[in-house]
Structures are given as structure tokens and as C-alpha cells.
Backbone atoms as SQL, in Angstrom:
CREATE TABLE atoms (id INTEGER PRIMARY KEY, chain TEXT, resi INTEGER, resn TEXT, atom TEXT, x REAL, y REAL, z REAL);
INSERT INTO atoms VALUES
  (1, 'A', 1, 'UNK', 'N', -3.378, -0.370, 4.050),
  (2, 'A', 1, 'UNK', 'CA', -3.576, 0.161, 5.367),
  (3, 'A', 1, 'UNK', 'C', -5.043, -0.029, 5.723),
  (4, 'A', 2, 'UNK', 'N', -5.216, -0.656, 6.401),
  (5, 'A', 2, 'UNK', 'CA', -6.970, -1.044, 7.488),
  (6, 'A', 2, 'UNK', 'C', -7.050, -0.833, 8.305),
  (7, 'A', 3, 'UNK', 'N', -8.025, 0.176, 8.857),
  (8, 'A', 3, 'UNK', 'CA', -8.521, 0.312, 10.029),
  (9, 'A', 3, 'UNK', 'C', -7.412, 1.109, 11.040),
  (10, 'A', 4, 'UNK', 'N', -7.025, 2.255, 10.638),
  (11, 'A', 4, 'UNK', 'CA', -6.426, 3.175, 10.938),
  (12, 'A', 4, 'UNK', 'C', -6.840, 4.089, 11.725),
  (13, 'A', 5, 'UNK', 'N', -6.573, 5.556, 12.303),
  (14, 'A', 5, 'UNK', 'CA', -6.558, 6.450, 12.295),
  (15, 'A', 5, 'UNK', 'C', -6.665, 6.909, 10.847),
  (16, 'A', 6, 'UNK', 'N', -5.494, 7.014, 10.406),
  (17, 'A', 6, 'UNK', 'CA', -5.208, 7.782, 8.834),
  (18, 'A', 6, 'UNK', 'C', -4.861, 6.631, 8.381),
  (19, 'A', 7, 'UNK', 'N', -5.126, 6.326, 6.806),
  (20, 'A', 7, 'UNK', 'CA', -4.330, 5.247, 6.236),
  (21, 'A', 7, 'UNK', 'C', -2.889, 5.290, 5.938),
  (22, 'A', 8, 'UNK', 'N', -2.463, 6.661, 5.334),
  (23, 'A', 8, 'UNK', 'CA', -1.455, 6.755, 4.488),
  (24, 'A', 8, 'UNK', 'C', -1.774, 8.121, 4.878),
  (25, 'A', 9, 'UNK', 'N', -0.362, 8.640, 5.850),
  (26, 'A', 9, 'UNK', 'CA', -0.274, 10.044, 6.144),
  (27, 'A', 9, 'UNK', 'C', 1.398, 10.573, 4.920),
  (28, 'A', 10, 'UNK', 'N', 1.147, 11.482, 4.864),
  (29, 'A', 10, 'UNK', 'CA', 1.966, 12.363, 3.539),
  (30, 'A', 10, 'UNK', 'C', 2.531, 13.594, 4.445),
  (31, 'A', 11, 'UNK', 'N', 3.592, 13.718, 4.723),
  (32, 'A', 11, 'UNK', 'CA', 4.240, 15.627, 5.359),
  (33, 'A', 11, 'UNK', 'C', 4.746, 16.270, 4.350),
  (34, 'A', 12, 'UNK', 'N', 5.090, 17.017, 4.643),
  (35, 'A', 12, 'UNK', 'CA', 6.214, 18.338, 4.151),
  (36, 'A', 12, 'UNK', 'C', 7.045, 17.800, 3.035),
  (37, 'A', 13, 'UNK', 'N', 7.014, 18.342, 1.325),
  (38, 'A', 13, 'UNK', 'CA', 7.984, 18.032, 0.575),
  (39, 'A', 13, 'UNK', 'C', 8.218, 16.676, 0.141),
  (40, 'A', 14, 'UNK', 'N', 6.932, 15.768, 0.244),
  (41, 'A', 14, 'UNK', 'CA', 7.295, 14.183, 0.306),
  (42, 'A', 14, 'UNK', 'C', 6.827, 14.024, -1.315),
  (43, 'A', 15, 'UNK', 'N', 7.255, 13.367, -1.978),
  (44, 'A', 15, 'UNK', 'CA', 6.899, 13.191, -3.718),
  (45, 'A', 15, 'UNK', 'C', 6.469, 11.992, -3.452),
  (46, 'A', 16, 'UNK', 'N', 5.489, 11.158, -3.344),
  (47, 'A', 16, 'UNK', 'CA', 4.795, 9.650, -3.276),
  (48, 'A', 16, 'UNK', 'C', 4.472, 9.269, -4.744),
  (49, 'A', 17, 'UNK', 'N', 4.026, 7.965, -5.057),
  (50, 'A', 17, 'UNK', 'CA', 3.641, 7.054, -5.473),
  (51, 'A', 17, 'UNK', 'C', 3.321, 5.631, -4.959),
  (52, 'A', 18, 'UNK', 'N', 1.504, 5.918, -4.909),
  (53, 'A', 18, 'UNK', 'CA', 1.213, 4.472, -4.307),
  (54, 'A', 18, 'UNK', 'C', 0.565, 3.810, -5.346),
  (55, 'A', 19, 'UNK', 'N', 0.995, 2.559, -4.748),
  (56, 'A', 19, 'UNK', 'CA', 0.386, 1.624, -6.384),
  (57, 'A', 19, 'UNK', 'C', -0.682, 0.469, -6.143),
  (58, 'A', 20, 'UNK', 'N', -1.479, -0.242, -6.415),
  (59, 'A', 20, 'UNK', 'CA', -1.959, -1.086, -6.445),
  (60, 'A', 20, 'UNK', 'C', -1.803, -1.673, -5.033),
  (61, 'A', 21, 'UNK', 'N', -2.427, -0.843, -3.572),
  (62, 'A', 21, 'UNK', 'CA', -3.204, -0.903, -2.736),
  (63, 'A', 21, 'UNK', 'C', -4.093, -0.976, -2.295),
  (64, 'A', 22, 'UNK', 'N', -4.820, -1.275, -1.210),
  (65, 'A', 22, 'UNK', 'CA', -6.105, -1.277, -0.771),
  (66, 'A', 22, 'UNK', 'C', -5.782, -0.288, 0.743),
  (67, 'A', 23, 'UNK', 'N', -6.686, 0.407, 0.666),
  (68, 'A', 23, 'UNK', 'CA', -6.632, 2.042, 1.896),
  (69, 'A', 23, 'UNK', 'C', -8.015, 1.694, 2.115),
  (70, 'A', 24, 'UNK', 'N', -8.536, 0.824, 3.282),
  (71, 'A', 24, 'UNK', 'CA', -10.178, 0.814, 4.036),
  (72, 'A', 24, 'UNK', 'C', -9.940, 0.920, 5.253),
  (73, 'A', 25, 'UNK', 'N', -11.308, 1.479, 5.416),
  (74, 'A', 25, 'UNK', 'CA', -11.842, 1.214, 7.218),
  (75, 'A', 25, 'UNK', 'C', -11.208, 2.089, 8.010),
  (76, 'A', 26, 'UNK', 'N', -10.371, 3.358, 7.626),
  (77, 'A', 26, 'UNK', 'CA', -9.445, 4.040, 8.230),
  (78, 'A', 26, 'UNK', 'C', -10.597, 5.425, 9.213),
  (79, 'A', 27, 'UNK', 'N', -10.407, 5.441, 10.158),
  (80, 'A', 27, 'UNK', 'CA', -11.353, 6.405, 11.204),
  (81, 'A', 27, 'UNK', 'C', -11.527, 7.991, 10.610),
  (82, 'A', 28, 'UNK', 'N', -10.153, 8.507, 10.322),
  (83, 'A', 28, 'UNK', 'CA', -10.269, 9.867, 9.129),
  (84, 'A', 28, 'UNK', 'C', -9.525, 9.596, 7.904),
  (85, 'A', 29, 'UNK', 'N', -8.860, 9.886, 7.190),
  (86, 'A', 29, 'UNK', 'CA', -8.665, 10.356, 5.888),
  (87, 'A', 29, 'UNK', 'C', -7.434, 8.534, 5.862),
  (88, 'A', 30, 'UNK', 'N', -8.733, 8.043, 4.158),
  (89, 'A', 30, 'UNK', 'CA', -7.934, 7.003, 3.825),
  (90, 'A', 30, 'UNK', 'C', -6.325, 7.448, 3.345),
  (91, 'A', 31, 'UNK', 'N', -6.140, 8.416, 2.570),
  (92, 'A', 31, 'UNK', 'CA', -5.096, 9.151, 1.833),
  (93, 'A', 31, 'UNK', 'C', -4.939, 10.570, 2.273),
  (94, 'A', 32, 'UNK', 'N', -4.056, 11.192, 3.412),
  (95, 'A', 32, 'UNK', 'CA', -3.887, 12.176, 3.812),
  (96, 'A', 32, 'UNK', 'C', -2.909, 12.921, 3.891),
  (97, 'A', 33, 'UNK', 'N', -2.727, 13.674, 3.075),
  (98, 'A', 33, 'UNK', 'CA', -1.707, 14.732, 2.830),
  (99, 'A', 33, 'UNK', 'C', -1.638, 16.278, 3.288),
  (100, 'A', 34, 'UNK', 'N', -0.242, 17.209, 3.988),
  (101, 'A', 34, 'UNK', 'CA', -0.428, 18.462, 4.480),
  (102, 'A', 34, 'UNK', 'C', 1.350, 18.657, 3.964),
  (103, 'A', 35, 'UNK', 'N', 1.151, 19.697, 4.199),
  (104, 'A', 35, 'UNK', 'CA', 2.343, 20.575, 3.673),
  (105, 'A', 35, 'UNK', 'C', 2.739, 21.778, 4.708),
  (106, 'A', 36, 'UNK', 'N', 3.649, 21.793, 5.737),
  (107, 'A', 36, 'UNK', 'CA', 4.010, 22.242, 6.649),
  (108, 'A', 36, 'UNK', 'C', 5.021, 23.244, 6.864),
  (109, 'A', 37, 'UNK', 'N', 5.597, 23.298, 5.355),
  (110, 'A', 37, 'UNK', 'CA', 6.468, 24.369, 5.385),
  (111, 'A', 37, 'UNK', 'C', 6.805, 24.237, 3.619),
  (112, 'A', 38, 'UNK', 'N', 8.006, 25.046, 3.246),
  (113, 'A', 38, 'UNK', 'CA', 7.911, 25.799, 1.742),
  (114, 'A', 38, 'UNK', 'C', 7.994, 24.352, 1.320),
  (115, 'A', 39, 'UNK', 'N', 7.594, 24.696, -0.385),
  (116, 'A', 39, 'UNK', 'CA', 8.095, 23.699, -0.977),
  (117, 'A', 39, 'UNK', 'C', 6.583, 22.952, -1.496),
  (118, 'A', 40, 'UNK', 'N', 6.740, 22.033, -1.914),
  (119, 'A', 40, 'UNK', 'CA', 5.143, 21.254, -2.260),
  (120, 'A', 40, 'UNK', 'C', 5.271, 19.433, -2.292),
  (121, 'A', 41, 'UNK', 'N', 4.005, 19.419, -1.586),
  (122, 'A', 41, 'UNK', 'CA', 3.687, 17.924, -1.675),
  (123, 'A', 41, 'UNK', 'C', 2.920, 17.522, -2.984),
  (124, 'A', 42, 'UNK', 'N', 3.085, 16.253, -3.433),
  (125, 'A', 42, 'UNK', 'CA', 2.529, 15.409, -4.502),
  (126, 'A', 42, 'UNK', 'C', 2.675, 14.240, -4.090),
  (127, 'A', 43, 'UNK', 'N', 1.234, 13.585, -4.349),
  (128, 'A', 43, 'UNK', 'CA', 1.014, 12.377, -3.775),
  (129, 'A', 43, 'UNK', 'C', 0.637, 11.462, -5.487),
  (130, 'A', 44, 'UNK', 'N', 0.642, 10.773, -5.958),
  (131, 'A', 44, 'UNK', 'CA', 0.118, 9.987, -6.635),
  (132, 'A', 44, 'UNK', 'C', -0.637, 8.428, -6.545),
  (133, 'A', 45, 'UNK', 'N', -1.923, 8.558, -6.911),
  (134, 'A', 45, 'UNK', 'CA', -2.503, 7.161, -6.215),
  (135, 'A', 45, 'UNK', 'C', -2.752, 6.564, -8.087),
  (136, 'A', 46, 'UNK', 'N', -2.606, 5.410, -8.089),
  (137, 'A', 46, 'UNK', 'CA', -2.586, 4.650, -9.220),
  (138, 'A', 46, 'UNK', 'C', -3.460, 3.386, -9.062),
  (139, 'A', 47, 'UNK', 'N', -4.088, 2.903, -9.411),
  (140, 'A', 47, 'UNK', 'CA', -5.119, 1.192, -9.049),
  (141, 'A', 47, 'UNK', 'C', -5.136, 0.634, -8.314),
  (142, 'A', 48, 'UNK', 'N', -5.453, 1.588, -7.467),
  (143, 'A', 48, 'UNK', 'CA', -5.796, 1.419, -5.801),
  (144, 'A', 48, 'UNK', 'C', -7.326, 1.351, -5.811),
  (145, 'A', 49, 'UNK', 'N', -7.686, 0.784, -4.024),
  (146, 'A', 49, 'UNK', 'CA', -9.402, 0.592, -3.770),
  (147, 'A', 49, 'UNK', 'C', -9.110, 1.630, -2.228),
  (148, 'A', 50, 'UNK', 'N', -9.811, 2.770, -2.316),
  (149, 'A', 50, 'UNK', 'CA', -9.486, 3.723, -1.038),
  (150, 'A', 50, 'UNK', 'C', -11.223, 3.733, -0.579),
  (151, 'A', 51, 'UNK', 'N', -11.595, 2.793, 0.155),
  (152, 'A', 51, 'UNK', 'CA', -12.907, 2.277, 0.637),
  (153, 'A', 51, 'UNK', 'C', -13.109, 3.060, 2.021),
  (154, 'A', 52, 'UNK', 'N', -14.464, 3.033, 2.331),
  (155, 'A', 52, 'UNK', 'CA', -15.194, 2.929, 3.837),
  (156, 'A', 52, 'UNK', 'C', -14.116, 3.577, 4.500),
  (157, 'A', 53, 'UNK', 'N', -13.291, 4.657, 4.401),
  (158, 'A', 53, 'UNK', 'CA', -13.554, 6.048, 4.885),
  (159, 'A', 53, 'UNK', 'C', -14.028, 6.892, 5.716),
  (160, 'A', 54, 'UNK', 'N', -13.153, 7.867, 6.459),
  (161, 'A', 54, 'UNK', 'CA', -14.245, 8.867, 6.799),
  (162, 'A', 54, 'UNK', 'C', -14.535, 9.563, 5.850),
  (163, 'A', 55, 'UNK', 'N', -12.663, 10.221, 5.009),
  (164, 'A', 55, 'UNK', 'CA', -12.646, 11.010, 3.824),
  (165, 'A', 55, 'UNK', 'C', -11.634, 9.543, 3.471),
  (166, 'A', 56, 'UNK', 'N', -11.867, 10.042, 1.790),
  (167, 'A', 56, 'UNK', 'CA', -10.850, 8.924, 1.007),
  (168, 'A', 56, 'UNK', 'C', -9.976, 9.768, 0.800),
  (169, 'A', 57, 'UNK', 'N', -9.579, 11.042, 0.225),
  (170, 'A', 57, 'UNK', 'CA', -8.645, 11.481, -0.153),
  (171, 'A', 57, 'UNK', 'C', -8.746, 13.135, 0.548),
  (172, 'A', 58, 'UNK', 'N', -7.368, 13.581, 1.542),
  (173, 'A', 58, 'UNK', 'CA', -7.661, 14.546, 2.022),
  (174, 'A', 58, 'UNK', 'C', -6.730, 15.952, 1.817),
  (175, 'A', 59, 'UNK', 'N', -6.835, 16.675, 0.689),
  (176, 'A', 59, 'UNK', 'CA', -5.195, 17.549, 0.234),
  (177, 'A', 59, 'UNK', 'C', -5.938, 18.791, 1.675),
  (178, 'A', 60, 'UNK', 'N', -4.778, 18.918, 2.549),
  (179, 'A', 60, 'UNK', 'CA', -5.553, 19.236, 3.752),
  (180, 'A', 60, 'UNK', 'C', -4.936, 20.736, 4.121),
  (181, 'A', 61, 'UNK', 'N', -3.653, 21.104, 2.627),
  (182, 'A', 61, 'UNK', 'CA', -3.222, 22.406, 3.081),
  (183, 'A', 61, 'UNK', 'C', -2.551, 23.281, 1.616),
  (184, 'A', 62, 'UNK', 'N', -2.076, 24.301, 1.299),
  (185, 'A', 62, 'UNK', 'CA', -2.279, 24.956, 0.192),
  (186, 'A', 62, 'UNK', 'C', -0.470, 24.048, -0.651),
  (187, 'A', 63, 'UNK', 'N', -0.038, 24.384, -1.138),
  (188, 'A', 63, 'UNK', 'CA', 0.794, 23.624, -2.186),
  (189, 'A', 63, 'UNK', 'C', 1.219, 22.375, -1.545),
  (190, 'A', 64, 'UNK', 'N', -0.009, 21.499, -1.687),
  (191, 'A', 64, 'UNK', 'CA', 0.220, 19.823, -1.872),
  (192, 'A', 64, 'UNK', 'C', -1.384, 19.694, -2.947),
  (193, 'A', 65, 'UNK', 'N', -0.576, 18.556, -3.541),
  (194, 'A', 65, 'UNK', 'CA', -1.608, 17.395, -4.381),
  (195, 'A', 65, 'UNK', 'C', -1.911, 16.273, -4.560),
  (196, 'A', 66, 'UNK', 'N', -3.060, 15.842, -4.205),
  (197, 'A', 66, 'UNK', 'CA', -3.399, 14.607, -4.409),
  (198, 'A', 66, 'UNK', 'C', -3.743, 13.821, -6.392),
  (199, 'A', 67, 'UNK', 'N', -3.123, 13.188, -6.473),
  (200, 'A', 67, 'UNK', 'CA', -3.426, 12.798, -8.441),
  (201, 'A', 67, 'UNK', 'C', -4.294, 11.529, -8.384),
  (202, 'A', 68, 'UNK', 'N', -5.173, 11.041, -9.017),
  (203, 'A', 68, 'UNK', 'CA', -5.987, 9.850, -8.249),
  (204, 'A', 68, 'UNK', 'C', -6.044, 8.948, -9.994),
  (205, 'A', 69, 'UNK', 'N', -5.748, 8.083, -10.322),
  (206, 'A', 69, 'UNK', 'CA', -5.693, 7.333, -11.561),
  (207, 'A', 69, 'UNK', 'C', -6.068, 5.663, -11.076),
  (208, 'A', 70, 'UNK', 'N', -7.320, 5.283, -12.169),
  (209, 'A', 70, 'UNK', 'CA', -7.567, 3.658, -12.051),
  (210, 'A', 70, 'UNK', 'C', -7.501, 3.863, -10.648),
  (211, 'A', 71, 'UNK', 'N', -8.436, 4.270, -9.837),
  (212, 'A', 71, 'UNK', 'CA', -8.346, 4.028, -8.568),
  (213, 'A', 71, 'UNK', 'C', -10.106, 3.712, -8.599),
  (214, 'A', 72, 'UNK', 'N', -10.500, 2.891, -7.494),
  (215, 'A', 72, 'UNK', 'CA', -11.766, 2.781, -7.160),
  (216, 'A', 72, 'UNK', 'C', -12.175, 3.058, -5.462),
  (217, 'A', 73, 'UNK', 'N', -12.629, 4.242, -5.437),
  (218, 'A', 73, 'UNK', 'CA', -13.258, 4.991, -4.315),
  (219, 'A', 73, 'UNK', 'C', -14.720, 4.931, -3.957),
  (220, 'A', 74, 'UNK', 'N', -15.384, 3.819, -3.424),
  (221, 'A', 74, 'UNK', 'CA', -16.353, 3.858, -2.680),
  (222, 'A', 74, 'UNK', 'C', -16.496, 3.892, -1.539),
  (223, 'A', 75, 'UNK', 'N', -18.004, 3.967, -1.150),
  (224, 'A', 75, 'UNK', 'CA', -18.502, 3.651, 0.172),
  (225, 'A', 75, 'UNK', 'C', -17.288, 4.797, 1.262),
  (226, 'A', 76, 'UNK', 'N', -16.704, 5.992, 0.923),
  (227, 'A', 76, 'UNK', 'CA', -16.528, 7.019, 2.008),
  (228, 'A', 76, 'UNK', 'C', -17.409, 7.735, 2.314),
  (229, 'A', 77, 'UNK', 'N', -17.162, 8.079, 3.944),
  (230, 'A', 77, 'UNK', 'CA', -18.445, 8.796, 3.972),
  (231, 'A', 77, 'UNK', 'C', -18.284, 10.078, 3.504),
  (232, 'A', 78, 'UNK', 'N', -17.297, 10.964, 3.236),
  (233, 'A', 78, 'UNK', 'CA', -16.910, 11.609, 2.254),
  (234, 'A', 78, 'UNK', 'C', -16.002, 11.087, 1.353),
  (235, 'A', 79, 'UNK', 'N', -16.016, 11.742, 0.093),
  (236, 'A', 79, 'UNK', 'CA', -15.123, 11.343, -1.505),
  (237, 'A', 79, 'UNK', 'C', -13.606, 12.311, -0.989),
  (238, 'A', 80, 'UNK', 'N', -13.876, 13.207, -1.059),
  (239, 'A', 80, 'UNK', 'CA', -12.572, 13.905, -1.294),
  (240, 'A', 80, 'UNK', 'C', -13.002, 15.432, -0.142),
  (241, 'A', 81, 'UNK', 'N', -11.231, 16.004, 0.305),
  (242, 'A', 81, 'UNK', 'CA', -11.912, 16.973, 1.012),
  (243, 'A', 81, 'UNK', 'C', -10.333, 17.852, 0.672),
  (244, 'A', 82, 'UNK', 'N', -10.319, 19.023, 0.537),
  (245, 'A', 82, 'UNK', 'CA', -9.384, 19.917, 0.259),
  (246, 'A', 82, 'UNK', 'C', -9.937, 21.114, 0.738),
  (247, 'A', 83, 'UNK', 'N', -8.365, 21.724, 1.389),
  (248, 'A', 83, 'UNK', 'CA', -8.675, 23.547, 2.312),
  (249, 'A', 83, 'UNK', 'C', -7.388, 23.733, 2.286),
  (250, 'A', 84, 'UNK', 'N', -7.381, 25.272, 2.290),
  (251, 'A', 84, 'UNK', 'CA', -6.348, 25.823, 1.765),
  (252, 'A', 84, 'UNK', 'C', -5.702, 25.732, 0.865),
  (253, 'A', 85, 'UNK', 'N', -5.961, 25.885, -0.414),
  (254, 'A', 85, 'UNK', 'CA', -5.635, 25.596, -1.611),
  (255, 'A', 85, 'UNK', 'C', -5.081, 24.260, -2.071),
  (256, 'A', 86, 'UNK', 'N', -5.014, 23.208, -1.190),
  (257, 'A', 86, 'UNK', 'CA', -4.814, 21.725, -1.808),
  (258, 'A', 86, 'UNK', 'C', -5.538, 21.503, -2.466),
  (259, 'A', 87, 'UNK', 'N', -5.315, 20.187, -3.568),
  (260, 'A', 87, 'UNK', 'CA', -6.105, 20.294, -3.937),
  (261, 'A', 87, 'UNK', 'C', -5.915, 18.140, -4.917),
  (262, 'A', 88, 'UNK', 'N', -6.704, 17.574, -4.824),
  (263, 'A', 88, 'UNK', 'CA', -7.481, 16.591, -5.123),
  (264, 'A', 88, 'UNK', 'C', -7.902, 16.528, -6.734),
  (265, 'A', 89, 'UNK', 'N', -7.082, 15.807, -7.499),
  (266, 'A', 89, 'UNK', 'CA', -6.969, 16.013, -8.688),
  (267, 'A', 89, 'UNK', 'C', -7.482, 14.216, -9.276),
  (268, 'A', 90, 'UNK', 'N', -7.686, 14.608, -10.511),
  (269, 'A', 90, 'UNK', 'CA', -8.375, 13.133, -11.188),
  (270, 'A', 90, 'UNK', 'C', -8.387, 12.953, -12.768),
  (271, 'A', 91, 'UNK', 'N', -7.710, 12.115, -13.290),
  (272, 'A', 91, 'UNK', 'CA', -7.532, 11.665, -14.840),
  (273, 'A', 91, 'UNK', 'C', -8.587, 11.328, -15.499),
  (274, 'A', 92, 'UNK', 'N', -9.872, 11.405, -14.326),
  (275, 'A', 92, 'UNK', 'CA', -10.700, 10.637, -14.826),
  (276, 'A', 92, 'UNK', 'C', -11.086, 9.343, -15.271),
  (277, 'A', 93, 'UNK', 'N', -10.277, 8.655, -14.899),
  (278, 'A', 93, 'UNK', 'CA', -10.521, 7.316, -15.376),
  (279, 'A', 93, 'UNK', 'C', -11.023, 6.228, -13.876),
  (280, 'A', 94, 'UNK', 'N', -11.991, 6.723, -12.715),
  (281, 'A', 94, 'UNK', 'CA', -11.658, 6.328, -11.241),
  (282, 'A', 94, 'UNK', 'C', -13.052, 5.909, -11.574),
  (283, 'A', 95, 'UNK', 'N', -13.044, 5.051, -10.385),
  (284, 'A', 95, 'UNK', 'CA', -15.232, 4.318, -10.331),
  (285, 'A', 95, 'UNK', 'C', -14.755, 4.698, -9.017),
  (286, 'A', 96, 'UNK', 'N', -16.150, 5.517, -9.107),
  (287, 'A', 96, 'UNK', 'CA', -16.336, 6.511, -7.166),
  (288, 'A', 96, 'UNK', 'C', -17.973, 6.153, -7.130),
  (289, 'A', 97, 'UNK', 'N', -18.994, 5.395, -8.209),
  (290, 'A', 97, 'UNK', 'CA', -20.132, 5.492, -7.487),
  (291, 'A', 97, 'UNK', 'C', -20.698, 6.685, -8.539),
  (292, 'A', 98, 'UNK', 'N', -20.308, 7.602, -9.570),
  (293, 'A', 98, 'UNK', 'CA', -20.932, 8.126, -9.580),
  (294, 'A', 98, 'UNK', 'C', -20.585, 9.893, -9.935),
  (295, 'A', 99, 'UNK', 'N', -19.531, 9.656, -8.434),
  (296, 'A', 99, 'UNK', 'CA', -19.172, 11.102, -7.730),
  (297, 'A', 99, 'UNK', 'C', -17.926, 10.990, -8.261),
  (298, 'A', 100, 'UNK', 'N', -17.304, 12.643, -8.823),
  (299, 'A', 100, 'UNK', 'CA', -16.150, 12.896, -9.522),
  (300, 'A', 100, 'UNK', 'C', -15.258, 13.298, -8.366),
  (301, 'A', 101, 'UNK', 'N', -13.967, 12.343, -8.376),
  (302, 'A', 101, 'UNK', 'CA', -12.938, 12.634, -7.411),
  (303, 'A', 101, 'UNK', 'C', -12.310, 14.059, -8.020),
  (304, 'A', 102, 'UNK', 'N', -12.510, 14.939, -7.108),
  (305, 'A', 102, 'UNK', 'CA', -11.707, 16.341, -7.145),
  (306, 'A', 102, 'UNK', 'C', -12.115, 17.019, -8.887),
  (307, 'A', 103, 'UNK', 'N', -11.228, 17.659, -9.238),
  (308, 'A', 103, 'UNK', 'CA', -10.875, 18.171, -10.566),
  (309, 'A', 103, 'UNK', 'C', -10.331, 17.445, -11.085),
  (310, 'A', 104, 'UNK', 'N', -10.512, 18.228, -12.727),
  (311, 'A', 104, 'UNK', 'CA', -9.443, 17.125, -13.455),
  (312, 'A', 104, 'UNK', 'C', -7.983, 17.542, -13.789),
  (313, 'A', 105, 'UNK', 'N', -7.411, 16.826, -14.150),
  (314, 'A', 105, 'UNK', 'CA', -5.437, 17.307, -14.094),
  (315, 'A', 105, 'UNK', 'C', -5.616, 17.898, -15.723),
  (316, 'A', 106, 'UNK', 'N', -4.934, 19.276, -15.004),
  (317, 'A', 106, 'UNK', 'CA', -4.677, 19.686, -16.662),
  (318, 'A', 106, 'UNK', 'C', -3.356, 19.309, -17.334),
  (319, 'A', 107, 'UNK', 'N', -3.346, 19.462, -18.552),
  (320, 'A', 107, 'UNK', 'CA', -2.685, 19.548, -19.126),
  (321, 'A', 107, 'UNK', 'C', -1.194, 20.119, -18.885),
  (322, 'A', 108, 'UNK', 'N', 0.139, 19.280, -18.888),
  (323, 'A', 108, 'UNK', 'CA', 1.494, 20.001, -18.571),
  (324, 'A', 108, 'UNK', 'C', 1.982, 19.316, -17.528);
């Protein structure tokens, strides 16, 4: 997705897996996820490049998650942004520049 609004919008109850994409140039949130009613979102990003950004990754409401693996996140003008208890999670294994995408996934 290039040069978007949103790159990759996520609603209500959606279970994703994106794989080996490229998410740039998008005006707000390269990866944007909300949760609109019961139930929970999970997004999974896997060896992806989520570039030049407003936000790269946005968990934008309380039970949804963003999981971020082998992904490479530069050049946003924000990394990650979460409110209301979403929340932006990371295996740690991502090249951001530096900057740690979200928390890390526990265990379970």
C-alpha cells in the first residue's frame, strides 16, 4: 500500500496476517488498527518495510494488537502510537533505526 490515507486499515474482530509487504508514503497510519465493539483485534506484521509514515503502526483503541516480527520500520515520522489500551507489540527482532517498536510479546 503507497501513498495512502491509511495503508492497511484493520476494524472490529478482524484476526490479520500480513506478510512480506511494503506499507510507505501513507498520509496517517502505515498499519492501522481499532476495535469498535466486543471482542478483540490482532493484527500480525511479519517481513514487511512500513516506511515514511505519518505513524507506522497505530493500535488506536483498547482490546486490539498490533505483533511486529522481521519487519523494518524507518523514516516514520512517528514509530508506533497506541491509546486506549491497544497496544503495539514486538519480538524484537525489527530494524527501526534504533527505536524499539512498542513492547515486547510475552510469553503464552
Amino acid at each position: 500500500m503507497l501513498r495512502c490515507g491509511q495503508g492497511l486499515n484493520f476494524g472490529s474482530n478482524v484476526k490479520a496476517y500480513i506478510f512480506d509487504t511494503e506499507v510507505s508514503g501513507n498520509g496517517a497510519a502505515g498499519i492501522f488498527a481499532i476495535q469498535t465493539s466486543s471482542g478483540v483485534t490482532d493484527v500480525s506484521v511479519d517481513h514487511c518495510v512500513v516506511s515514511n509514515n505519518t505513524i507506522g503502526f497505530n493500535a488506536s483503541t483498547a482490546n486490539m494488537n498490533i505483533r511486529v516480527s522481521n519487519t523494518t520500520a524507518m523514516n516514520n515520522a512517528t514509530l508506533f502510537s497506541s491509546a486506549g489500551g491497544g497496544q503495539v507489540l514486538t519480538y524484537g527482532n525489527n530494524q527501526s533505526g534504533g527505536v524499539a517498536i512498542g513492547n515486547a510479546v510475552g510469553p503464552g
